[in-house]
ZAMI-315761 format. One line per 5 residues: number of its first residue (from 1); their letters; for each residue x, y, z of C-alpha. Coordinates in steps of 0.5 Angstrom, whole numbers, plus 2048, in hexadecimal, padded with zeros to 3 digits. Layout:
<nodes>
NUM) a) X Y Z; ...
</nodes>
This chain:
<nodes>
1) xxxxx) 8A8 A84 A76; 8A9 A81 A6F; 8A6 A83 A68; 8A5 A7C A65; 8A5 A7E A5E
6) xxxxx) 8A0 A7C A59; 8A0 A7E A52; 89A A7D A4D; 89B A76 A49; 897 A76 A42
11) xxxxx) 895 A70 A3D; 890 A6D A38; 88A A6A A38; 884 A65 A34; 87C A66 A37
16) xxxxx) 878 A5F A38; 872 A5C A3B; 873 A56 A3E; 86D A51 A41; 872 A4D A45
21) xxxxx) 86E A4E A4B; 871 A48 A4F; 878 A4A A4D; 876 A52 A4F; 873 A4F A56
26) xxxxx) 87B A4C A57; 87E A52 A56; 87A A56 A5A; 874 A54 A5F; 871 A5B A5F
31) xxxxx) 86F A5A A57; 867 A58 A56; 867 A59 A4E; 86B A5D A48; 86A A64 A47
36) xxxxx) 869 A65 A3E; 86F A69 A3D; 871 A6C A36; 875 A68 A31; 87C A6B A30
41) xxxxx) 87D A6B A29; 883 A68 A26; 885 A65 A2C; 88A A60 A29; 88E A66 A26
46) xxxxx) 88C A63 A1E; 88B A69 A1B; 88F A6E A19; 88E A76 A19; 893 A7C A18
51) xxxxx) 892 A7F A1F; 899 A7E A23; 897 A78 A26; 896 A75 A1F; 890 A71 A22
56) xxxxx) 888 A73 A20; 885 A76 A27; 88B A76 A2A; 88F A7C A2D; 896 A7E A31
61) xxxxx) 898 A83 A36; 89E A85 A32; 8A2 A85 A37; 8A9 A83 A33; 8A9 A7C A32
66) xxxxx) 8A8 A78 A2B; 8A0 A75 A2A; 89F A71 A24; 89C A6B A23; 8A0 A65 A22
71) xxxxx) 89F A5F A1C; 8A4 A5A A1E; 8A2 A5A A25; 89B A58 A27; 897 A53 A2E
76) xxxxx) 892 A52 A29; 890 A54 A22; 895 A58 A1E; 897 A5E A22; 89A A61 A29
81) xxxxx) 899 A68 A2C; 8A2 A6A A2C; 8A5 A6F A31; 8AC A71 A30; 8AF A76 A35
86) xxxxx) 8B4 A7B A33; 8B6 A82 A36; 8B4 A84 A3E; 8AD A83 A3C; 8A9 A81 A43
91) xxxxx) 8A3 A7D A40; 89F A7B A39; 89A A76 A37; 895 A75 A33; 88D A76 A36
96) xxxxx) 886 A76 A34; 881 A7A A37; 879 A78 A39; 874 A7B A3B; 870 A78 A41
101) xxxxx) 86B A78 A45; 86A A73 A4A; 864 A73 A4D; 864 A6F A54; 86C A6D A57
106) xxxxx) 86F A6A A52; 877 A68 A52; 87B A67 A4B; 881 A62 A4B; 886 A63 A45
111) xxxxx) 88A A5E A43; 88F A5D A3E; 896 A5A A3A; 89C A5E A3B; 8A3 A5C A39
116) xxxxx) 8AA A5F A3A; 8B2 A5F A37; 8B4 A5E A3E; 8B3 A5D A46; 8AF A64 A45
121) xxxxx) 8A8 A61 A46; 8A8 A66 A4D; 8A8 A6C A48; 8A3 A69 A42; 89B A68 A45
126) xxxxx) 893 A6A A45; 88F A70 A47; 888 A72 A48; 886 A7A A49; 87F A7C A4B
131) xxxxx) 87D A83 A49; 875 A87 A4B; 872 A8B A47; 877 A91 A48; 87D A8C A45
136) xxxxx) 87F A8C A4C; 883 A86 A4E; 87F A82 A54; 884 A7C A54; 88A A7A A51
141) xxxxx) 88D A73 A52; 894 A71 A4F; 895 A6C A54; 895 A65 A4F; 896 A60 A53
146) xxxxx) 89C A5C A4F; 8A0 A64 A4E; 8A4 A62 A54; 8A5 A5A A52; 8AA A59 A4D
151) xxxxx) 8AA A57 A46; 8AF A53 A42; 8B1 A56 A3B; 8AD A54 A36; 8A7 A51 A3A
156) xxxxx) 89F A53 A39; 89D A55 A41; 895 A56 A42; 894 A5B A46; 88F A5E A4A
161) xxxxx) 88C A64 A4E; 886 A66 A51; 881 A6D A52; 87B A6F A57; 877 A73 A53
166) xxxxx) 873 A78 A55; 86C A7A A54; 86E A81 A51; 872 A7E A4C; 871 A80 A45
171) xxxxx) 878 A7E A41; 87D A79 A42; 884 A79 A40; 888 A72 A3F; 88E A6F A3C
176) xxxxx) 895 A6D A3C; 89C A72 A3D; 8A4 A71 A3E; 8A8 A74 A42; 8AE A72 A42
181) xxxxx) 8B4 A71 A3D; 8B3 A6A A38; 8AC A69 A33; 8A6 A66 A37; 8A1 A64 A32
186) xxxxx) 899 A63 A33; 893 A5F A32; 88C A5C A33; 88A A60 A38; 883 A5F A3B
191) xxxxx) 87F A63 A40; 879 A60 A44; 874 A64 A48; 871 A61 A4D; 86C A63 A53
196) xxxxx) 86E A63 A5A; 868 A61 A60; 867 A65 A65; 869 A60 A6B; 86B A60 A72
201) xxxxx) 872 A61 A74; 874 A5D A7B; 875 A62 A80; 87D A61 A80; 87C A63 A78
206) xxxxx) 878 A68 A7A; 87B A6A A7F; 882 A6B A7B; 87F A6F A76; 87D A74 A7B
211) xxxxx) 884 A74 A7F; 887 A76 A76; 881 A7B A76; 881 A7E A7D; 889 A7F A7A
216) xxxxx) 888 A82 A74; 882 A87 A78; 887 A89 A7C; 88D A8B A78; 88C A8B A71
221) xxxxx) 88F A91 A6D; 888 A91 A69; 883 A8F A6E; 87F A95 A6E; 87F A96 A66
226) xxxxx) 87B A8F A66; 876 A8C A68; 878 A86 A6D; 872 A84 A6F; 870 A83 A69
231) xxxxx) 877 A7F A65; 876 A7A A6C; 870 A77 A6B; 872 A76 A63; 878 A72 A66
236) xxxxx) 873 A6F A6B; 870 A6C A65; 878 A6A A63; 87A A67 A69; 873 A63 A67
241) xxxxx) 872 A5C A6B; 87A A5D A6F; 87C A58 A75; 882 A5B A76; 886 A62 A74
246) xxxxx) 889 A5F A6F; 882 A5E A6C; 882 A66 A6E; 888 A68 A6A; 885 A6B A64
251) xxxxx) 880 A6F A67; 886 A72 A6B; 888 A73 A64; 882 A75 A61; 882 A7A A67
256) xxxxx) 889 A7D A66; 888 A7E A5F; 881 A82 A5F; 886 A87 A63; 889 A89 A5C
261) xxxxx) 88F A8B A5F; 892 A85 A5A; 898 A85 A5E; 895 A80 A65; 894 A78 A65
266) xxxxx) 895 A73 A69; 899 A6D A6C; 898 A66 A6D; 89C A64 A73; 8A1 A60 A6F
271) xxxxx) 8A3 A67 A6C; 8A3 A6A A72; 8A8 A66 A76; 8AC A66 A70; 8AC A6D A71
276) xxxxx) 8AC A6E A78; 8B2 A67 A79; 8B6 A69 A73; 8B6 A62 A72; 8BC A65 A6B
281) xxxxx) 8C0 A6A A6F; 8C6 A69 A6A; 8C7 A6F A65; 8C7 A6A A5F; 8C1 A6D A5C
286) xxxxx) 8C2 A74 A5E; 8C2 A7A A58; 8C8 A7F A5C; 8C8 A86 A5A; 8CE A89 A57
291) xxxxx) 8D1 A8E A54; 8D6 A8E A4E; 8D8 A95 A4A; 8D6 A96 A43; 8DA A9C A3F
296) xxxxx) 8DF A9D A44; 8DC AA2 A48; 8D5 AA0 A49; 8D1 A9B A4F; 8CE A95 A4C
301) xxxxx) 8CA A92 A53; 8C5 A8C A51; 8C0 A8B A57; 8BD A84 A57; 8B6 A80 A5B
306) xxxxx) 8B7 A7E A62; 8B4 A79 A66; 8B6 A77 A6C; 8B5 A75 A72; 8BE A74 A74
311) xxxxx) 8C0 A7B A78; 8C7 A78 A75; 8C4 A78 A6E; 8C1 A7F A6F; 8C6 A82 A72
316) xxxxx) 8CB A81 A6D; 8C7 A83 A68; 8C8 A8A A69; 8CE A88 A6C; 8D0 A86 A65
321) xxxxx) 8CF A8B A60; 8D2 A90 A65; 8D9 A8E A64; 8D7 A8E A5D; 8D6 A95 A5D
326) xxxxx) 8DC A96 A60; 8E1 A92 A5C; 8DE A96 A55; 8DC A9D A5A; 8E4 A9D A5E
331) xxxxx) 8E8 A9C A57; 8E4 AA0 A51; 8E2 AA7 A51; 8DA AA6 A50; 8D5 AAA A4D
336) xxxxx) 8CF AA6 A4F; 8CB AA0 A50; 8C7 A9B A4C; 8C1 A98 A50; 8BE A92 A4C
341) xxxxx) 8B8 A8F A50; 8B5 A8C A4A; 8B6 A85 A4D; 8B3 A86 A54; 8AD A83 A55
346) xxxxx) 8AE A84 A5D; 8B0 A82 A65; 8B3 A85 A6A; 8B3 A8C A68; 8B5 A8F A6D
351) xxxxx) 8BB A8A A6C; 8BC A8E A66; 8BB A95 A68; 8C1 A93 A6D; 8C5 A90 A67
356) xxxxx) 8C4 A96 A62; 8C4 A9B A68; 8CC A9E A65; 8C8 AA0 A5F; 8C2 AA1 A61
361) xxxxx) 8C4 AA6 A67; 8C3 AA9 A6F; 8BB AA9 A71; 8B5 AA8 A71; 8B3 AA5 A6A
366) xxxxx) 8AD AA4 A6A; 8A6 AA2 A6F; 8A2 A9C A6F; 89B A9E A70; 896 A9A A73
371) xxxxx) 88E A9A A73; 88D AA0 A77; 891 AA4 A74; 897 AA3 A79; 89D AA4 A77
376) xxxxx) 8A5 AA0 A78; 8AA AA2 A75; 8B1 A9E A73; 8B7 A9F A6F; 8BE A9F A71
381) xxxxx) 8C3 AA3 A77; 8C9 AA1 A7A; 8CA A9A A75; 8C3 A97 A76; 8BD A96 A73
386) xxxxx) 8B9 A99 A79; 8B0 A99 A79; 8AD A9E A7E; 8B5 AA1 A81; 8B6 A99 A83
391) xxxxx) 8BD A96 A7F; 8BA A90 A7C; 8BF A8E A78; 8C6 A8F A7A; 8CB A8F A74
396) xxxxx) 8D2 A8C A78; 8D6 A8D A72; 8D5 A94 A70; 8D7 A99 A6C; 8D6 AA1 A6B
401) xxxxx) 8D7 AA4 A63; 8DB AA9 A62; 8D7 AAD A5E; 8D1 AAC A64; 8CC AB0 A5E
406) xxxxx) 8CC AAC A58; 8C8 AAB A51; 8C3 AA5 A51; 8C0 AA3 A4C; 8BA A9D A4E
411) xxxxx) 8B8 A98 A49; 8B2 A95 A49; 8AD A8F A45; 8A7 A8C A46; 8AA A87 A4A
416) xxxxx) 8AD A8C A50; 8A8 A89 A55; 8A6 A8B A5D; 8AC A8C A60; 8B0 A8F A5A
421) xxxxx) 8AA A94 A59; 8AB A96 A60; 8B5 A97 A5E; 8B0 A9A A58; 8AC AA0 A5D
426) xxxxx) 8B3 AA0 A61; 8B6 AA4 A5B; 8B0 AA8 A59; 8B1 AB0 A5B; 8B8 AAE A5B
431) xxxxx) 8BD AB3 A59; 8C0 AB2 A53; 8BD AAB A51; 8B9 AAA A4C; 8B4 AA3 A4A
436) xxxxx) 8B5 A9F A43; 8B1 A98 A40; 8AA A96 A41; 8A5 A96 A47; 8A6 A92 A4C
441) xxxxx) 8A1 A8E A4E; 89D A90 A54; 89D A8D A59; 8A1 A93 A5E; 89E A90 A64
446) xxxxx) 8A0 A8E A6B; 89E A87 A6E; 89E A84 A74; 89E A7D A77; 897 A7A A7A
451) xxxxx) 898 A73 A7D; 892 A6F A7D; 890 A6A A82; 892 A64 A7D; 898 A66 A7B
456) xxxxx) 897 A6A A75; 898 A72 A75; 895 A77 A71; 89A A7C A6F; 896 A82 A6F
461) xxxxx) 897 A89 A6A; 895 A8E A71; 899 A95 A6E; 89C A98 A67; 8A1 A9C A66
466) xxxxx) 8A2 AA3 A65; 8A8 AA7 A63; 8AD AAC A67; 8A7 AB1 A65; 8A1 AAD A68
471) xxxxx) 89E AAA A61; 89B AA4 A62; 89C A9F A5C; 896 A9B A5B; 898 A98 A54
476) xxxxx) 89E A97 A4F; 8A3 A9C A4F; 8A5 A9F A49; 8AB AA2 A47; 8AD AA8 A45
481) xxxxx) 8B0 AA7 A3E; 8AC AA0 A3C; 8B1 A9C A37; 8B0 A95 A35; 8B6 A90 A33
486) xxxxx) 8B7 A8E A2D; 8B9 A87 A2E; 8BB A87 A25; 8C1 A8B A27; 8C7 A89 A2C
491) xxxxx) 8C7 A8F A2F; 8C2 A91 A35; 8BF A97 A33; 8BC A99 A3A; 8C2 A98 A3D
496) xxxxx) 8C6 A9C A38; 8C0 AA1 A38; 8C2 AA1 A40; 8C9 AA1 A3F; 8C8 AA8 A3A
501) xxxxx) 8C5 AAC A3F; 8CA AAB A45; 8CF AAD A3F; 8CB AB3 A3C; 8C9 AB6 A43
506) xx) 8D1 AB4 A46; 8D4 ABA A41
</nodes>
């Protein structure tokens, strides 16, 4: 059981039709002929407007980051689209907005120049979202094909990314965005629209889209709430005239995306037996969780993302931040704790549930519940993290509060992902707990690992997430108190509006 966590990566755009027919055949033998698209105005970013992106017809996500158009830096012409990150923003970029209608099946390649301050080209990247008439996201691709090379400082980069679209599209959304620490700068973006053939598949392809659909109908959380049969002959017409199953992967994609449960993907056998192998077994470039005092009397625990595959990895994880605990917990007196979540994208939940299990408390937590309805429950008993009254995660290092009853304050931001959503539900309906920030983003949902016959998996969404009361969280999880941090002041006004409650409700 994994959560493989995905967050919404977004970026910046120019439209363009091309009639390079011969350099369109290379990249893409399905193509038969360019699609008319509309032209994205001002795609070069060289005029100038008052809007927050500071660049005629283009907008932001306002998500906390610095958008403004740059003079001095430039891959052609005399301008750059600039994101600076600043605070605990997840994401921001700078979008377009399209409408279009294809009529037979179409695929869109965008491609783009990006560049960075440092080594952080994994964070700076494309995207292309796809919505119907309803404004309801059909696909969403973030999966650049240069995000995870690296970059040098200072280098212009082309980048790429491609996207299915279907019949029913009516708009589409496409740009650039960051989201990492640094400045990454954007420019000369163009999409191309190019129709798809309806060919034959040989039968291992085909057979191969069938062995993922087959998956998919079986034990996807949302298999009922859309139409499948459908969505696979759409990606019949991705996968094209496919040799082999990798030829496959993006209509395994396509598939997966149409369940709209944004949260499952797949792997290709490379990253899979990364996983499975841990070929990086190290704790090098693991986020430990930690506990340190503010005030002198109350708890300040930050849980960070985990995944790993390395049961020393994992176990120390919880085993960690339990002797953290207990060196503030065993010599000060505490009056409660702060849990910050704003930085975890996700994991190993259960990890986590076993990690915080201390301040969390004995019990059933939570349920997770599948497509019928049926129910599991997890939580923490007798120093593990157990799913269904089986110990999963046994804290060697263990450690009980003195005070087994404590205040907890939970902080949230857009960037609580997956599994930090499911450390977020944990503490719903708990006593005396209250939640603090932004949103989280919404993916609360449990995957599962489905090996396919070549050696890549689909990790799959088969269940959410309730509360202790049996409330499914379906979407983002909004706080209590929403408070937003004011990145022009020193101090972390969310943190300071937790700290002010445990202290108000302590006399």
């Amino acid at each position: 059981m994994i959560q493989n966590d995905f967050v919404s990566f977004l970026v910046l755009l120019k439209l363009h039709i091309a009639i390079k027919t011969c350099f369109l055949l290379y990249l893409l033998c399905s193509v038969s002929a360019l699609v008319a698209a509309q032209q994205i105005q001002n795609n070069s970013f060289e005029i100038p407007d008052t809007t927050r992106a500071q660049s005629k017809n283009w907008s932001t996500f306002n998500q906390g980051y610095i958008i403004s158009i740059d003079s001095t830096v430039a891959h052609t012409g005399k301008h750059s689209a600039k994101i600076i990150k600043k605070g605990n923003a997840f994401y921001d970029g700078v979008t377009q907005t399209i409408n279009y209608i294809p009529k037979q099946a179409t695929r869109l390649i965008l491609t783009g120049y990006v560049k960075t301050d440092g080594p952080n080209n994994y964070r700076a990247g494309l995207f292309i979202r796809v919505h119907n008439k309803d404004g309801t996201i059909l696909i969403l691709n973030t999966e650049d094909k240069e995000i995870n090379e690296p970059n040098a400082s200072g280098e212009w980069k082309k980048h790429s990314i491609e996207i299915y679209v279907p019949l029913n599209t009516t708009k589409i959304v496409a740009g650039g965005s960051l989201s990492a620490n640094g400045i990454a700068w954007f420019d000369d973006l163009e999409l191309q629209s190019v129709v798809i053939k309806d060919t034959a598949k040989a039968d291992i392809a085909g057979k191969y889209l069938l062995e993922a659909y087959d998956i998919i109908r079986k034990n996807a959380l949302r298999k009922d709430s859309v139409n499948l049969p459908a969505i696979f002959s759409e990606a019949s017409k991705v996968a094209g005239p496919a040799k082999s199953p990798a030829d496959c992967y993006d209509a395994v994609v396509f598939m997966l995306n149409g369940l709209g449960d944004h949260h499952s993907s797949l792997w290709t056998p490379e990253e899979y037996n990364s996983f499975k192998n841990n070929k990086n077994p190290g704790s090098g470039n693991i986020a430990w969780p930690s506990a340190t005092l503010l005030n002198d009397s109350i708890g300040y625990i930050i849980i960070p993302y985990l995944r790993s595959n390395n049961d020393t990895i994992t176990h120390l994880y919880a085993d960690t931040l339990h002797q953290q605990i207990r060196k503030i917990d065993s010599s000060k007196k505490i009056i409660g704790w702060v849990v910050d979540l704003r930085k975890n994208l996700g994991g190993s939940w259960l990890n986590m549930v076993a990690a915080i299990g201390p301040i969390l408390g004995e019990g059933i937590a939570g349920y997770t519940v599948d497509q019928y309805g049926k129910k599991k429950s997890w939580g923490y008993r007798n120093h593990c993290g157990f799913e269904r009254d089986t110990c999963e995660v046994f804290v060697n290092r263990s450690y009980d509060l003195k005070n087994i009853h404590p205040r907890v304050a939970i902080i949230t931001s857009n960037s609580t992902t997956s599994a930090g959503e499911v450390i977020t539900i944990a503490f719903k309906s708990r006593n005396n707990t209250k939640s603090f920030g932004q949103a989280t983003y919404g993916v609360a949902t449990n995957k599962l690992i489905y090996p396919l016959s070549d050696g890549a998996c689909i990790t799959l969404a088969v269940a959410g997430f309730a509360d202790r009361t049996g409330f499914v969280y379906p979407n983002k999880i909004v706080p209590d108190i929403i408070v937003e941090d004011d990145p022009s002041t020193k101090q972390d006004e969310i943190i300071m509006a937790a700290l002010n409650w445990i202290t108000r409700i302590s006399f």
